[in-house]
Phi, psi and omega in degrees: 000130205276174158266356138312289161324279192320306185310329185270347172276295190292357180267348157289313144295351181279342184277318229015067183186119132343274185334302188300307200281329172269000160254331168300066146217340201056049172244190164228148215293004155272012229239297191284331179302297215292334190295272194339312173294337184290301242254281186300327184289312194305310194261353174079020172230178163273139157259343164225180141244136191268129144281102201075234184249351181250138160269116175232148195296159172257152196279031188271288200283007139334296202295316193293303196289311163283359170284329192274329141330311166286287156335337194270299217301323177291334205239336165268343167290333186275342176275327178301289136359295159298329182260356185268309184265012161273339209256018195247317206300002178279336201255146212208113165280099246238098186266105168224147198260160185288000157285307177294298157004315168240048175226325189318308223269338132320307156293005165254337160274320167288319187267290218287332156298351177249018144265317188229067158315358196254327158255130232279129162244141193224079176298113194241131158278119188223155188276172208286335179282303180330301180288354177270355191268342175273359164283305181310304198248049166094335195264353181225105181297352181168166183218165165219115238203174183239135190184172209203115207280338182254032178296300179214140142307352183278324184268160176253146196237134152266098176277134159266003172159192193210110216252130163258126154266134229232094165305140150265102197207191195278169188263014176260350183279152169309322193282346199282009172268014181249165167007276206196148191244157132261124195285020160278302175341325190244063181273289175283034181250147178279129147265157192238154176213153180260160173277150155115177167276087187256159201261332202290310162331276176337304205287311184296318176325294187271322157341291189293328190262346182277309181341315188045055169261098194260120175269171189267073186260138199279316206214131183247112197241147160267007200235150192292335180309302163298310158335280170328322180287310191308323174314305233250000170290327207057032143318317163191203222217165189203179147245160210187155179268127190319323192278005158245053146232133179279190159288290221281319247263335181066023249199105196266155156219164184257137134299156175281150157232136017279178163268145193254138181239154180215130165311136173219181193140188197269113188269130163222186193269120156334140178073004222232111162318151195244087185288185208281338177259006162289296159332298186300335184275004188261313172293356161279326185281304169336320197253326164313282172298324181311324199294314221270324189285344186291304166338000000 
């Protein structure tokens, strides 16, 4: 029995009448007659008798009629359902952290809204651990992150590249005419931090602690702007991913030695279909971000 044959069995019965039942359907009635006839040769039984001017069921095809009945009502939720995650799948929640964020996020609202104006991008700045635990839980369809392959086994990692953290301070501090830093170097330099989960944080952590330094930080901020002004004050110094410090930024930066690099790229949910505007935004991204991490 086809999922045509059902369609075409339950509009007869609910109709009882062939006739009725092909123009609710807009076919014409030998089409459902040879299906019906079809239908009874397959199955060895009568499924109706006629009465009068009504096709009325036989107590076979009763039984036949609620299973099929259930199988039609199960085959219009999954169409529902499908047309539901097509008619969803434009709108794409998005994960960008505030380093990236600031050469990215222009180009995903100025070039990539003027290639695919038909997709909804719905951005959350979230730092890179932050963003991967809401990719675990569903609220974030992808990030384009800084991230640590062995964070969860529930995500999939795309790399685009390897972003270096960077000292950073004013061109009035003493250290900005070197090389290079050591973190014997920043031992007593005041610091700014951004707050929050960041991969960079980790990294900056453990630097100081193989070091056997506890540093000096005056202040952990979320927000990057702040950071940037207390640098450029010469108030203290941050660390920071090379690709968030501009030209405008007054911001001299350094490598650390040794150097520390950290992966970055595109995060999804393991298992999680990957649809055609999803699809355009990860190739979008893929060739965006590749250019700025190469920079």
């Amino acid at each position: 029995m086809t999922p045509l044959q059902m369609k075409y069995f339950d509009a007869v019965c609910r109709f009882q009448s062939i006739s009725k039942a092909a123009a609710h359907l807009h076919i014409s009635q030998p089409t459902i007659t040879v299906s019906v006839q079809s239908l009874e040769s397959e199955l060895g039984i009568k499924l109706f008798y006629r009465k009068g001017k009504h096709l009325l069921l036989t107590h076979e095809g009763t039984l036949i009629w609620d299973k099929v009945a259930s199988i039609l009502s199960h085959i219009e939720q999954l169409e529902n359902e499908i047309r539901d995650v097509a008619h969803n799948k434009n709108h794409i929640r998005l994960g960008v952290p505030l380093q990236i964020g600031v050469k990215l996020l222009p180009k995903l609202f100025n070039d990539f809204k003027a290639l695919h104006p038909e997709i909804n991008l719905d951005i959350c700045e979230a730092g890179g651990i932050e963003a991967l635990q809401l990719i675990e839980r569903d609220e974030l369809d992808m990030a384009i992150t800084n991230y640590d392959n062995n964070f969860s086994d529930n995500l999939t990692y795309q790399k685009v590249g390897e972003n270096e953290i960077c000292f950073c301070t004013s061109p009035l501090n003493p250290l900005s005419s070197k090389q290079f830093i050591t973190p014997e170097d920043i031992a007593n330099e005041k610091l700014v931090m951004l707050s929050g989960g960041f991969f960079i944080n980790r990294a900056i952590n453990s630097m100081f602690h193989k070091a056997g330094i506890r540093p000096d930080v005056l202040l952990y901020s979320s927000q990057l702007h702040t950071i940037k002004n207390m640098v450029t004050s010469a108030s203290c110094s941050t660390f920071l991913m090379r690709q968030a410090i501009t030209t405008t930024d007054n911001i001299i930066v350094i490598p650390i030695k040794p150097a520390y690099f950290i992966n970055s790229g595109i995060v999804m949910k393991k298992g999680k279909p990957i649809y055609s505007d999803e699809r355009a935004l990860i190739n979008f991204l893929m060739k965006s971000y590749a250019k700025q991490v190469e920079k």
